[in-house]
PDB file as gemmi writes it, atoms N, CA and C in Angstrom:
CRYST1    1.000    1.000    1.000  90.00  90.00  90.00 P 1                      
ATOM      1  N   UNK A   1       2.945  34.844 -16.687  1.00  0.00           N  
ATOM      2  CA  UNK A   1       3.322  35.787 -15.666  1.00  0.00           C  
ATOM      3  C   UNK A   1       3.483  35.165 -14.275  1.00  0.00           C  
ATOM      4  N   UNK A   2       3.451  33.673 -14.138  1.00  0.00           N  
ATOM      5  CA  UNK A   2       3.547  33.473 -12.965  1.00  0.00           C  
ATOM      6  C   UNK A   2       5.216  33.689 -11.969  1.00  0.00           C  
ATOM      7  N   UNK A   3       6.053  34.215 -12.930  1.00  0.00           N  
ATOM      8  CA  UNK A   3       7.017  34.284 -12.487  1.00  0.00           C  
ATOM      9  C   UNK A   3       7.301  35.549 -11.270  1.00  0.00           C  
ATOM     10  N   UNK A   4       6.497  36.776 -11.890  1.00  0.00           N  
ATOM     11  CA  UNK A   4       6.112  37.966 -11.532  1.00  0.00           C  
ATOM     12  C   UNK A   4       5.503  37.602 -10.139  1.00  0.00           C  
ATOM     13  N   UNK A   5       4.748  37.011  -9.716  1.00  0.00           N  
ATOM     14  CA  UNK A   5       3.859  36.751  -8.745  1.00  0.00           C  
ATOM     15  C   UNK A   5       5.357  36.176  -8.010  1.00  0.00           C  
ATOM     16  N   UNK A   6       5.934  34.893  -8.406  1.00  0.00           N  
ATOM     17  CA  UNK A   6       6.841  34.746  -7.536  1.00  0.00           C  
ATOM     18  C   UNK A   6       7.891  35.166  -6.824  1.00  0.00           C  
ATOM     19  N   UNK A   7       8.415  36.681  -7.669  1.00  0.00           N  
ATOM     20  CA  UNK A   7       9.094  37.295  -7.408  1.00  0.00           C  
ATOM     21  C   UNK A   7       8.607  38.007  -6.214  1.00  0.00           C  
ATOM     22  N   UNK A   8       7.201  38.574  -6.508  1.00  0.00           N  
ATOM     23  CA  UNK A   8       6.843  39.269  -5.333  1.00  0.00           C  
ATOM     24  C   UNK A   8       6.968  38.764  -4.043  1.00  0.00           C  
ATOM     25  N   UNK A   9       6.667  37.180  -3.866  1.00  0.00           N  
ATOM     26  CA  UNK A   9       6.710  37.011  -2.400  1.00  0.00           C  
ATOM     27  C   UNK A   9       7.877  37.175  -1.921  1.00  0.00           C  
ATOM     28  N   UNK A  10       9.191  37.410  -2.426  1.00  0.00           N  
ATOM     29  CA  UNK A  10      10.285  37.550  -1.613  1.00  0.00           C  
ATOM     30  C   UNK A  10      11.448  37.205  -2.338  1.00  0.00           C  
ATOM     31  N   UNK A  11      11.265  36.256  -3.270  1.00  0.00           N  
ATOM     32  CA  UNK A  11      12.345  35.730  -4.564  1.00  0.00           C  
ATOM     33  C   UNK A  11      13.349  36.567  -4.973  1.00  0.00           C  
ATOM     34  N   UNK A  12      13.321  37.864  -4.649  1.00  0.00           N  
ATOM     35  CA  UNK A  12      13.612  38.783  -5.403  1.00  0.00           C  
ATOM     36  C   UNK A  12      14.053  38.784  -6.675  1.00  0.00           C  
ATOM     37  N   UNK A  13      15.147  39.522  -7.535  1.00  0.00           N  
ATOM     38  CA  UNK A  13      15.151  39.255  -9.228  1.00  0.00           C  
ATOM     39  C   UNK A  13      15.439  38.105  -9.775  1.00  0.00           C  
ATOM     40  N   UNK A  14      15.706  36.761  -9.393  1.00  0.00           N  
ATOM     41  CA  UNK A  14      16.149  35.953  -9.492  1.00  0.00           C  
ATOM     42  C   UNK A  14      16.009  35.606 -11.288  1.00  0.00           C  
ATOM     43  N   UNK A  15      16.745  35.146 -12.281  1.00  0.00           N  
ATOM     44  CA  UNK A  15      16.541  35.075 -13.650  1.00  0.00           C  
ATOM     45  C   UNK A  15      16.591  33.565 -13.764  1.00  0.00           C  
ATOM     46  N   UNK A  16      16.462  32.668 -12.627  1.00  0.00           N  
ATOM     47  CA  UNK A  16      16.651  31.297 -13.182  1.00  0.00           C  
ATOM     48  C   UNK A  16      15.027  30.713 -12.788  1.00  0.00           C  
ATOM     49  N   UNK A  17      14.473  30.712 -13.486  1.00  0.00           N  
ATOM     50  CA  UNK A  17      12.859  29.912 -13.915  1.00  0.00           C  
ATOM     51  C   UNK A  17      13.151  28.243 -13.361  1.00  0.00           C  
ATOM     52  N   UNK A  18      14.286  27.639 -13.695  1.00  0.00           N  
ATOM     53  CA  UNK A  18      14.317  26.549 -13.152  1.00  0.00           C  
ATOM     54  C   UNK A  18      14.251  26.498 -11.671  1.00  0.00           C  
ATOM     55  N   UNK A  19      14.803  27.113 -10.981  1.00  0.00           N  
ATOM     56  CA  UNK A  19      14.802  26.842  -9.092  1.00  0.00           C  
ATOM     57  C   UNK A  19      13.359  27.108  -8.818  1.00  0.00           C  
ATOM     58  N   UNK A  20      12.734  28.289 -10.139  1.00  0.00           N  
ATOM     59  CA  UNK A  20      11.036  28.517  -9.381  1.00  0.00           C  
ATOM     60  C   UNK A  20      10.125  27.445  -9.651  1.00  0.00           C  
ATOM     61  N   UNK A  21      10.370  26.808 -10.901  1.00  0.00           N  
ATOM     62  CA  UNK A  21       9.561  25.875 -11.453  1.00  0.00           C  
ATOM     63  C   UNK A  21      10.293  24.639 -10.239  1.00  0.00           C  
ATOM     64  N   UNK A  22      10.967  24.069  -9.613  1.00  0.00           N  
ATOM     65  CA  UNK A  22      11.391  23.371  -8.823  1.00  0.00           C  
ATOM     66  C   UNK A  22      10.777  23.437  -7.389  1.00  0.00           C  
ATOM     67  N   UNK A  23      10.877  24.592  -7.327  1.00  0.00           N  
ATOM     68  CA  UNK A  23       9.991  25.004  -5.614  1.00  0.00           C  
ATOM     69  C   UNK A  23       8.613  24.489  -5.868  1.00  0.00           C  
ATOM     70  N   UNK A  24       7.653  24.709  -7.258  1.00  0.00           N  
ATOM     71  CA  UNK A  24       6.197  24.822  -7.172  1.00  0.00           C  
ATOM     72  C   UNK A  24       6.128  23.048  -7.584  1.00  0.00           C  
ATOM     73  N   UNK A  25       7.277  22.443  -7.831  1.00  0.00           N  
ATOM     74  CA  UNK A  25       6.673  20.962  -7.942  1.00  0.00           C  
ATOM     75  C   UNK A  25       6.747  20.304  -7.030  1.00  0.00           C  
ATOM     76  N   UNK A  26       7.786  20.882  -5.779  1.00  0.00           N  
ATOM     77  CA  UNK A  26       7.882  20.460  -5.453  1.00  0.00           C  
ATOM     78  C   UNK A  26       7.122  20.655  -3.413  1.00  0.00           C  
ATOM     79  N   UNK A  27       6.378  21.712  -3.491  1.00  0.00           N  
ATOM     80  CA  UNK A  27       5.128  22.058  -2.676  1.00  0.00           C  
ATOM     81  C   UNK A  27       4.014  21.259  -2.740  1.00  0.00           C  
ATOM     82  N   UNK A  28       3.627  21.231  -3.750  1.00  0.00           N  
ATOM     83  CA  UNK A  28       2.182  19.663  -3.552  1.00  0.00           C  
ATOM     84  C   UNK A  28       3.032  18.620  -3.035  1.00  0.00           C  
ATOM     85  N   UNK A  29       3.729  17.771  -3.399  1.00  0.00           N  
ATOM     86  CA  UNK A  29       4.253  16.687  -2.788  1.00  0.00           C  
ATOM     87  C   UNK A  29       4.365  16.361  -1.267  1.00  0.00           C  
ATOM     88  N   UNK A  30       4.948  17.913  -0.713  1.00  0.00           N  
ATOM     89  CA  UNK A  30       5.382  17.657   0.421  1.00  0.00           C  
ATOM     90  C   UNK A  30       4.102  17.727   1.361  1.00  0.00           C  
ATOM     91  N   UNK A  31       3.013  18.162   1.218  1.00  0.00           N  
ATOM     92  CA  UNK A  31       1.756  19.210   1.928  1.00  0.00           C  
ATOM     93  C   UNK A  31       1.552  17.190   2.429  1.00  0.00           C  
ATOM     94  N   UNK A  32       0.830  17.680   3.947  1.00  0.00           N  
ATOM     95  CA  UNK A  32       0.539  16.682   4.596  1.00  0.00           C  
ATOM     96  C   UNK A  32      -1.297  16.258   3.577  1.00  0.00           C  
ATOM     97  N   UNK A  33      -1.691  16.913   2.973  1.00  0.00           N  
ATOM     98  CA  UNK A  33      -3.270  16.804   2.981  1.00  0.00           C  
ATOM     99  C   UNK A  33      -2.681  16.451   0.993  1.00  0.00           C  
ATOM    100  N   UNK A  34      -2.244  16.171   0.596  1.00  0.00           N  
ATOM    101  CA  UNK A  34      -2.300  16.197  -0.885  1.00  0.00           C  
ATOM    102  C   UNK A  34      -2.968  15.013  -1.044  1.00  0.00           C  
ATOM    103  N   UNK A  35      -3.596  15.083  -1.926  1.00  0.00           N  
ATOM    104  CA  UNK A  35      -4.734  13.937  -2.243  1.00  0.00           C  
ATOM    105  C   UNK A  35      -3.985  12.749  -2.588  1.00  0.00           C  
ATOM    106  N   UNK A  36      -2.853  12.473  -3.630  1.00  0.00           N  
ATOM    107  CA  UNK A  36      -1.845  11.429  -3.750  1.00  0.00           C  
ATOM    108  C   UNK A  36      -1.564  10.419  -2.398  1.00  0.00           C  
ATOM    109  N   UNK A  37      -1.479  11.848  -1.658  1.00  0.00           N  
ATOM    110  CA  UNK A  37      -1.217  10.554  -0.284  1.00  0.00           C  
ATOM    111  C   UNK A  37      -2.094   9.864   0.548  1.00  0.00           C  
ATOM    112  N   UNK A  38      -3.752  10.174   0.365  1.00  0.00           N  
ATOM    113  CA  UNK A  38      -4.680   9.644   0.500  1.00  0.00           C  
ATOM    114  C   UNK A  38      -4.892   8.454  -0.293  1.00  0.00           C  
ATOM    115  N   UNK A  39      -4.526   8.729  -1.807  1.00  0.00           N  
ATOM    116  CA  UNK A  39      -4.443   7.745  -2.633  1.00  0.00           C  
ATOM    117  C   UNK A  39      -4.047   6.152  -2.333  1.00  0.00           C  
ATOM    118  N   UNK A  40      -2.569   6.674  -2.298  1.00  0.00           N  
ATOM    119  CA  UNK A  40      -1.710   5.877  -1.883  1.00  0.00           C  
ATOM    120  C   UNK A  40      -2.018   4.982  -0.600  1.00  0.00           C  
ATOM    121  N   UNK A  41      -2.222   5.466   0.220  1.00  0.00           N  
ATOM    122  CA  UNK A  41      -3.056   4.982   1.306  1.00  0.00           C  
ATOM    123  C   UNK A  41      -3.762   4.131   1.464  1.00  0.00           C  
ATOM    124  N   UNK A  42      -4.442   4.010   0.462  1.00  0.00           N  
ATOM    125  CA  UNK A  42      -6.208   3.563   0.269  1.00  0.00           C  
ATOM    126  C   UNK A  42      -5.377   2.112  -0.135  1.00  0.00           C  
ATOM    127  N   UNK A  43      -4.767   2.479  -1.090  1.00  0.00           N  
ATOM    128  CA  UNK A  43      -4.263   1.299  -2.314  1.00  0.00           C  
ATOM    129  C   UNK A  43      -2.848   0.476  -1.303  1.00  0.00           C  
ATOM    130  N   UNK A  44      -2.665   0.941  -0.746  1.00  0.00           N  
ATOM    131  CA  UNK A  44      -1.367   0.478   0.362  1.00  0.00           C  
ATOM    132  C   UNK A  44      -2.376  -0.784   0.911  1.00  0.00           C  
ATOM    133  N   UNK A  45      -3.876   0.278   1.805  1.00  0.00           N  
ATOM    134  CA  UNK A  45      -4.364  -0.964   2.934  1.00  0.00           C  
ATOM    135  C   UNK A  45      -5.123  -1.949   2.125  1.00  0.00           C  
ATOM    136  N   UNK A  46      -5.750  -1.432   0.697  1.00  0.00           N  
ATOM    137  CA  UNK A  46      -6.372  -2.201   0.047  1.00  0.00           C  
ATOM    138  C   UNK A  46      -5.179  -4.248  -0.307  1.00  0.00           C  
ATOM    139  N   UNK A  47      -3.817  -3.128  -0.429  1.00  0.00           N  
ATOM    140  CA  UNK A  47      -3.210  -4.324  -1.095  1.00  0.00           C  
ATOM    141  C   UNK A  47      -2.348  -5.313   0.050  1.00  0.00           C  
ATOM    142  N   UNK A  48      -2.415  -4.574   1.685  1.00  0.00           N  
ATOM    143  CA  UNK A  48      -2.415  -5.796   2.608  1.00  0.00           C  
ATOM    144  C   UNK A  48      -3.483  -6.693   2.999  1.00  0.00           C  
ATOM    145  N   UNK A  49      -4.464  -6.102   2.760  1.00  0.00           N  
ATOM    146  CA  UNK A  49      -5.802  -6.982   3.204  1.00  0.00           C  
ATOM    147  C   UNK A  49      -5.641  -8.519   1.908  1.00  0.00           C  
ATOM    148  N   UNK A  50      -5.536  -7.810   0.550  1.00  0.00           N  
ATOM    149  CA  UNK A  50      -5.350  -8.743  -0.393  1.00  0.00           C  
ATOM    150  C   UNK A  50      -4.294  -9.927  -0.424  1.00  0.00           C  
ATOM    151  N   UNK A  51      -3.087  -9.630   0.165  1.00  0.00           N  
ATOM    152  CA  UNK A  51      -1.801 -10.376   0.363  1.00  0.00           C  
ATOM    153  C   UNK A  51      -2.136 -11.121   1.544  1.00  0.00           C  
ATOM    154  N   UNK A  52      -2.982 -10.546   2.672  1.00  0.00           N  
ATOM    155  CA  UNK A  52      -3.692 -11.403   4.439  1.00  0.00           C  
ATOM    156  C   UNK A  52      -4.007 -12.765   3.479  1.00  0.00           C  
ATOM    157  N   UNK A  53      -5.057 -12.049   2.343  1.00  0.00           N  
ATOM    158  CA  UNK A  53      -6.271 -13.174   1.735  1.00  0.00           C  
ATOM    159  C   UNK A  53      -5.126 -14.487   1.399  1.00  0.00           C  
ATOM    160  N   UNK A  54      -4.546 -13.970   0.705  1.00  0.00           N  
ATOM    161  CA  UNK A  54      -3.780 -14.923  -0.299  1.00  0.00           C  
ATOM    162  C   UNK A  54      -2.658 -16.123   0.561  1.00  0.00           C  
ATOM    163  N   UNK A  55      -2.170 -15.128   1.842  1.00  0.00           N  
ATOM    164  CA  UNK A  55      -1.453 -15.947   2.829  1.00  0.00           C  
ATOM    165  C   UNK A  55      -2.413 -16.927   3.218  1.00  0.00           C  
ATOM    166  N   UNK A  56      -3.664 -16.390   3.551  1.00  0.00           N  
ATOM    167  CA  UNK A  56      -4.492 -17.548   4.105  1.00  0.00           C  
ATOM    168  C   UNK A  56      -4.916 -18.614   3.349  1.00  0.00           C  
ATOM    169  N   UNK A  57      -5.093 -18.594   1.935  1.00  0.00           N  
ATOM    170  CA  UNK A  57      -5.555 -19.116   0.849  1.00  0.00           C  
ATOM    171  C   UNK A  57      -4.997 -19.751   1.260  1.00  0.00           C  
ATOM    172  N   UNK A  58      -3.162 -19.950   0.959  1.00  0.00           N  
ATOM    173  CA  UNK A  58      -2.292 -20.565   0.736  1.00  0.00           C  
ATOM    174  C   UNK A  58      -2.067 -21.899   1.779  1.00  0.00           C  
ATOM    175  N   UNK A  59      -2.233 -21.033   3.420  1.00  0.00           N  
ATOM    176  CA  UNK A  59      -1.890 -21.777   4.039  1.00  0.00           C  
ATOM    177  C   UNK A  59      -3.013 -23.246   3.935  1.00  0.00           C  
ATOM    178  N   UNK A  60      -4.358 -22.696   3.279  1.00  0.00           N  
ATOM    179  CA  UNK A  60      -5.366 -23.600   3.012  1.00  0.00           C  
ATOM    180  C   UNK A  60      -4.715 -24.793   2.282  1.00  0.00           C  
ATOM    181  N   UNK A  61      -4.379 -24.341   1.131  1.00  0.00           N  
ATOM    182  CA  UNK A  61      -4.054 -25.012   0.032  1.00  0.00           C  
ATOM    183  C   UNK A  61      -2.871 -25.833   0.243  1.00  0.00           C  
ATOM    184  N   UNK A  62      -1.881 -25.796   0.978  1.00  0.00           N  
ATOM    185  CA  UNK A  62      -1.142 -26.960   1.371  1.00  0.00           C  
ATOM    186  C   UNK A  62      -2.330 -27.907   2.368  1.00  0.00           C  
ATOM    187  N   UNK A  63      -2.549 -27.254   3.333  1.00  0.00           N  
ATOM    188  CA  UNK A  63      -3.102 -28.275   3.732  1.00  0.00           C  
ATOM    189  C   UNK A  63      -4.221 -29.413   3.489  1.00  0.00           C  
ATOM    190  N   UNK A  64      -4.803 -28.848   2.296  1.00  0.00           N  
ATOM    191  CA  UNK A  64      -5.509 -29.423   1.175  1.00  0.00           C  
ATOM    192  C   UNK A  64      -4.782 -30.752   0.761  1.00  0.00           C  
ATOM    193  N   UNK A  65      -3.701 -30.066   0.315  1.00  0.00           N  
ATOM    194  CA  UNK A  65      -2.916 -31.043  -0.786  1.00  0.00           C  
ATOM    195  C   UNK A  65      -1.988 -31.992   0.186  1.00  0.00           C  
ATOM    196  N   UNK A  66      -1.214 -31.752   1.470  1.00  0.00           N  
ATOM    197  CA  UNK A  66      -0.156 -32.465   2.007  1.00  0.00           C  
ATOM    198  C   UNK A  66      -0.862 -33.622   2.324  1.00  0.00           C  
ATOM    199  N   UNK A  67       0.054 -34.861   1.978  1.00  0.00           N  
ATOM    200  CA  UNK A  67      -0.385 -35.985   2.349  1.00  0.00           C  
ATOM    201  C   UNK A  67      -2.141 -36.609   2.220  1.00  0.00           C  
ATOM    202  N   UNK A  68      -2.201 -36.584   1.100  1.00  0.00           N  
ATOM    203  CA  UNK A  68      -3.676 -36.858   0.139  1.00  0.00           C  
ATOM    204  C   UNK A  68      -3.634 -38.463   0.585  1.00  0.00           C  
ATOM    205  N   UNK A  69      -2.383 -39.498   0.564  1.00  0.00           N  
ATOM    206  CA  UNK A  69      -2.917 -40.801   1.040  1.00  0.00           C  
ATOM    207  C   UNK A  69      -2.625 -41.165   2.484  1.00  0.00           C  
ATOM    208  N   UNK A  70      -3.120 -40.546   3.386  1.00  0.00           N  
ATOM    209  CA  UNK A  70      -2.646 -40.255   4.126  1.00  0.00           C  
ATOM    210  C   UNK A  70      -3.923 -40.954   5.434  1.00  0.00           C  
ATOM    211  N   UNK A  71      -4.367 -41.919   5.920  1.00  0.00           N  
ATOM    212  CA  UNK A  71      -5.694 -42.406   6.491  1.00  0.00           C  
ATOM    213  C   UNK A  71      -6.237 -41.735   7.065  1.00  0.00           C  
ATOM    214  N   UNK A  72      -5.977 -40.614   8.156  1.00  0.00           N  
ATOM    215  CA  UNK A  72      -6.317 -39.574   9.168  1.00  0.00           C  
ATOM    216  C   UNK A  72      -6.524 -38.272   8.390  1.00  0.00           C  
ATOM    217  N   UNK A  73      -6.349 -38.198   6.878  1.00  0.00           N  
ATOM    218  CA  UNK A  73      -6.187 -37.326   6.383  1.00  0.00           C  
ATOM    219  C   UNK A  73      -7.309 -36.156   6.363  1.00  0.00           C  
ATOM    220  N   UNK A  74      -8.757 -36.457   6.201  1.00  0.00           N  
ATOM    221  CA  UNK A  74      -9.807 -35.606   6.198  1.00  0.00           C  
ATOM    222  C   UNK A  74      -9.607 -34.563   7.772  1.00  0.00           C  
ATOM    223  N   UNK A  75      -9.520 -35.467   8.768  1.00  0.00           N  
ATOM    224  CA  UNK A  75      -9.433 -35.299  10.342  1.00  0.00           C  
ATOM    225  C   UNK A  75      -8.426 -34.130  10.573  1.00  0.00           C  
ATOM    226  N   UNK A  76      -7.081 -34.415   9.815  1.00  0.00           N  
ATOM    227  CA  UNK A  76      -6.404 -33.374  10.498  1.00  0.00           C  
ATOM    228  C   UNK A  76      -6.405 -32.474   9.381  1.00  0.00           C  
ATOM    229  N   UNK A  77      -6.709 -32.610   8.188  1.00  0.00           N  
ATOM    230  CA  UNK A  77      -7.426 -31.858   7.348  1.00  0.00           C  
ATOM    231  C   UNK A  77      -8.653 -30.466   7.906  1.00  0.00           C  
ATOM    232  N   UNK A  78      -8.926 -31.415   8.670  1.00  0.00           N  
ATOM    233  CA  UNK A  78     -10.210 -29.762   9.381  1.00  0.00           C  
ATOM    234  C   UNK A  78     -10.035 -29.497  10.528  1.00  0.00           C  
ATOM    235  N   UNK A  79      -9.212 -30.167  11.434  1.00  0.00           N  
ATOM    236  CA  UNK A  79      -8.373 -29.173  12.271  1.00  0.00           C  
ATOM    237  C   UNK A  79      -7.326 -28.563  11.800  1.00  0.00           C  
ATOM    238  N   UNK A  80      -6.535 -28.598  10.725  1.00  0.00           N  
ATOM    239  CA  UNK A  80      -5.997 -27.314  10.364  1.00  0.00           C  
ATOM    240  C   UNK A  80      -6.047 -26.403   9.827  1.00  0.00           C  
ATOM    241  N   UNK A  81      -7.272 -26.286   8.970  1.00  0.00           N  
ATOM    242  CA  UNK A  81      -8.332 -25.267   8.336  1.00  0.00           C  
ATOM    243  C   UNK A  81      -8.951 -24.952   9.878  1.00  0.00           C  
ATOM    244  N   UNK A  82      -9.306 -25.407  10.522  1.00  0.00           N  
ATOM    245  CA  UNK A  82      -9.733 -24.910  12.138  1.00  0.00           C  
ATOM    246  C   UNK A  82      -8.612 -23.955  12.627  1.00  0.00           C  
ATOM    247  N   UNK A  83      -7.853 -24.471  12.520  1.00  0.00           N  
ATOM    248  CA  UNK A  83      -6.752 -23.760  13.620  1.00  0.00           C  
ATOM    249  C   UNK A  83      -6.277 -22.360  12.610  1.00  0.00           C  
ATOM    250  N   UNK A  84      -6.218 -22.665  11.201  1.00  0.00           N  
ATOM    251  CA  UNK A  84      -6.076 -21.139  10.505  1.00  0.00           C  
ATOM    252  C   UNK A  84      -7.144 -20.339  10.975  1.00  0.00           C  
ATOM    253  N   UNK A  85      -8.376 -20.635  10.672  1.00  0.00           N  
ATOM    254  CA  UNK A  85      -9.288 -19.428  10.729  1.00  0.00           C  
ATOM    255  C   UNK A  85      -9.722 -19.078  11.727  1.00  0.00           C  
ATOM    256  N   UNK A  86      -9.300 -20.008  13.215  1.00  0.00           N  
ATOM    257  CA  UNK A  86      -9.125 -19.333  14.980  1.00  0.00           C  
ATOM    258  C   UNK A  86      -8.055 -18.721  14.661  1.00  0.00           C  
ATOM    259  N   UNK A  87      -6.652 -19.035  13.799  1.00  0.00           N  
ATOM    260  CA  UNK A  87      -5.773 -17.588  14.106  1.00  0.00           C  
ATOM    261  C   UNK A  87      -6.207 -16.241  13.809  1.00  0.00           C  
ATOM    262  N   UNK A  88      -7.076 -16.583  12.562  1.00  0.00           N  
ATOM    263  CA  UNK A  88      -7.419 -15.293  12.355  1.00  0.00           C  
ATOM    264  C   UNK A  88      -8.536 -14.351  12.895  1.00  0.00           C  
ATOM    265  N   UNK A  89      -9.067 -15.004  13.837  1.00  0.00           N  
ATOM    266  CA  UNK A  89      -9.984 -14.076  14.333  1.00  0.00           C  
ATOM    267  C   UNK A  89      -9.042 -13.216  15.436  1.00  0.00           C  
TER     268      UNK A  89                                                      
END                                                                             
């Protein structure tokens, strides 16, 4: 009977179930407070913080690896692991 109910608010006789079933899927979606978009949210900032990590990893990890025979290598080795993790503060 939910069709009945919809009619009442104003729909008037309308016989197509599809445009009503269309309106009611499409009311949660739009609502500023729907829990989905909290969801989404969460998992959005969760998965830039994760991609920050991985940029930084990365930038580690070359500098790990560039120029291994390299004599000065330890030296500028930890000033540039220095200078990443002053960018990131």
């Amino acid at each position: 009977m939910p069709e009945n109910k919809s009619r009442s608010k104003g729909q008037g006789d309308s016989t197509a179930p599809e445009s009503v079933d269309a309106a009611k899927v499409a009311k949660p979606v739009q609502t500023s407070d729907s829990p989905y978009q909290s969801i989404f949210a969460s998992l959005n900032h969760d998965l830039e913080e994760k991609i920050y990590q991985l940029s930084q990893a990365r930038l580690i990890a070359e500098a790990v690896t560039r120029d291994l025979q390299d004599h000065d290598y330890y030296t500028r080795l930890c000033a540039e692991c220095l200078d990443v993790f002053e960018a990131t503060i």
